[in-house]
C-alpha positions in Angstrom: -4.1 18.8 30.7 -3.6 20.7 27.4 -0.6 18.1 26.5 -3.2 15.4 27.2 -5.5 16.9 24.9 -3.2 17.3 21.6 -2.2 13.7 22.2 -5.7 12.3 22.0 -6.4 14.4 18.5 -3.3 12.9 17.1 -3.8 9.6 18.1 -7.3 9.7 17.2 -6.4 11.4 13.8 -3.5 9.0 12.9 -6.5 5.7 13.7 -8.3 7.7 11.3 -5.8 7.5 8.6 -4.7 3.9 9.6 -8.5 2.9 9.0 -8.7 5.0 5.4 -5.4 3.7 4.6 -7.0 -0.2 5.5 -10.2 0.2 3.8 -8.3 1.7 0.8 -6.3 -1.6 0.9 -9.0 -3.8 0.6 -11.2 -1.8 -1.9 -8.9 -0.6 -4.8 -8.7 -2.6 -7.4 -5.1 -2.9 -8.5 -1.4 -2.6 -6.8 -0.5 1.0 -7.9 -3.9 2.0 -6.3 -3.5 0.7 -3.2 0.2 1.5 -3.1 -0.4 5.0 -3.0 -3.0 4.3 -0.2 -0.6 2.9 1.9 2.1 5.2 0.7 0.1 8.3 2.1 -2.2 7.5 4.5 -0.7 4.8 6.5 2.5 6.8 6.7 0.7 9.9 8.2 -1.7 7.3 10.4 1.3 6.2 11.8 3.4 9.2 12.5 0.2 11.3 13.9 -0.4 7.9 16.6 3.4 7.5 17.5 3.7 11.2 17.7 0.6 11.1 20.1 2.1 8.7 22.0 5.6 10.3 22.7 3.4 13.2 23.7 1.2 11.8 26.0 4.7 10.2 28.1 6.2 13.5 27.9 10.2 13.3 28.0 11.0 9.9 29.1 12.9 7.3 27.1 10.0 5.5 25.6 9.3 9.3 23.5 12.8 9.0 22.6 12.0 5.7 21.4 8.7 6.3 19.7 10.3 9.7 18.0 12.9 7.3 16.3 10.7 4.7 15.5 8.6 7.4 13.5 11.8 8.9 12.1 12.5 5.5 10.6 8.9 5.2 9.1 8.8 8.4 7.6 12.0 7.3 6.0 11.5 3.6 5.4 7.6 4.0 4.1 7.4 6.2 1.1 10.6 4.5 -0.2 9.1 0.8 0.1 5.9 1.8 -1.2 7.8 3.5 -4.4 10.2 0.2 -5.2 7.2 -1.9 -4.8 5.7 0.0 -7.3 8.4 0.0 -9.6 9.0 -3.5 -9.6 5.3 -3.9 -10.6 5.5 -1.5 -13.9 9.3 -3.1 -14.6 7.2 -6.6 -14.6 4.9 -5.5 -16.8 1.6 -5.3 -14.6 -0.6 -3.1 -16.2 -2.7 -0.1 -14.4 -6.2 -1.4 -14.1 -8.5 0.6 -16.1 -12.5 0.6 -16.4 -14.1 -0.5 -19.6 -16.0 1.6 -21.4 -18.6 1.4 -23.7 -16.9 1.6 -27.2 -18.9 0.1 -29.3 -21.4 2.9 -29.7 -19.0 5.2 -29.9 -17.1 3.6 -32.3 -19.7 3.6 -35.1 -22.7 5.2 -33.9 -23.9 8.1 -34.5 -23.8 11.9 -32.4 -26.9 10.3 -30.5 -25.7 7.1 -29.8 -22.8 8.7 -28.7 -24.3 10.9 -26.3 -26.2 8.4 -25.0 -23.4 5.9 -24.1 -21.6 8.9 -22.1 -24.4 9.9 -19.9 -24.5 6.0 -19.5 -20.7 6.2 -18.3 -21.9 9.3 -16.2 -24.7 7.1 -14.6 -22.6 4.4 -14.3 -19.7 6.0 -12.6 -22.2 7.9 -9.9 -23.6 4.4 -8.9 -20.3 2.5 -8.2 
């Protein structure tokens, strides 16, 4: 009963971190973001289910199977999701980065100033 238990959590709490690791995939906006969304949730998503999995068949052949197949993703994961990575900087792509208001702060004065920061602030809390 108890091993029945601890298999649900984990393979409720790695569909947990598949679905963060998803969502993060389609809302970041640039590769190196959603690399390291992949790179860290997907891979613990993944081990937590297949670790529930092997768990909940106890020790049968398909746990010896599912323990290697996580074996080979926590191996295979993080090292994909780092030469993927790589390849983009050694292209040339270019971390996305947010505009910001620089034309007051650029000649304006301490007030103007102020004012375009607490505009950032603002801005920032709404998105």
């Amino acid at each position: 009963m108890i091993r029945f238990l601890l298999a649900a959590i984990f393979v409720v709490g790695g569909l947990f971190f598949l679905t963060v690791g998803s969502t993060g995939i389609i809302r970041l906006p640039d590769v190196y973001c959603r690399s390291h969304a992949v790179s860290k949730s997907e891979t613990l998503g993944s081990m937590l289910l297949l670790g529930g999995l092997a768990l909940y068949h106890g020790f049968e052949i398909n746990s010896a199977k599912l323990v290697i197949i996580l074996l080979f993703i926590a191996l295979t994961n993080p090292t994909a999701t780092h030469v993927i990575a790589r390849a983009a900087a050694r292209s040339g792509l270019q971390p996305w980065v947010r505009e910001r208001r620089v034309s007051a702060i650029g000649r304006g004065n301490k007030a103007e100033i102020e004012q375009a920061q607490v505009k950032d602030i603002i801005g920032d809390k709404e998105a």
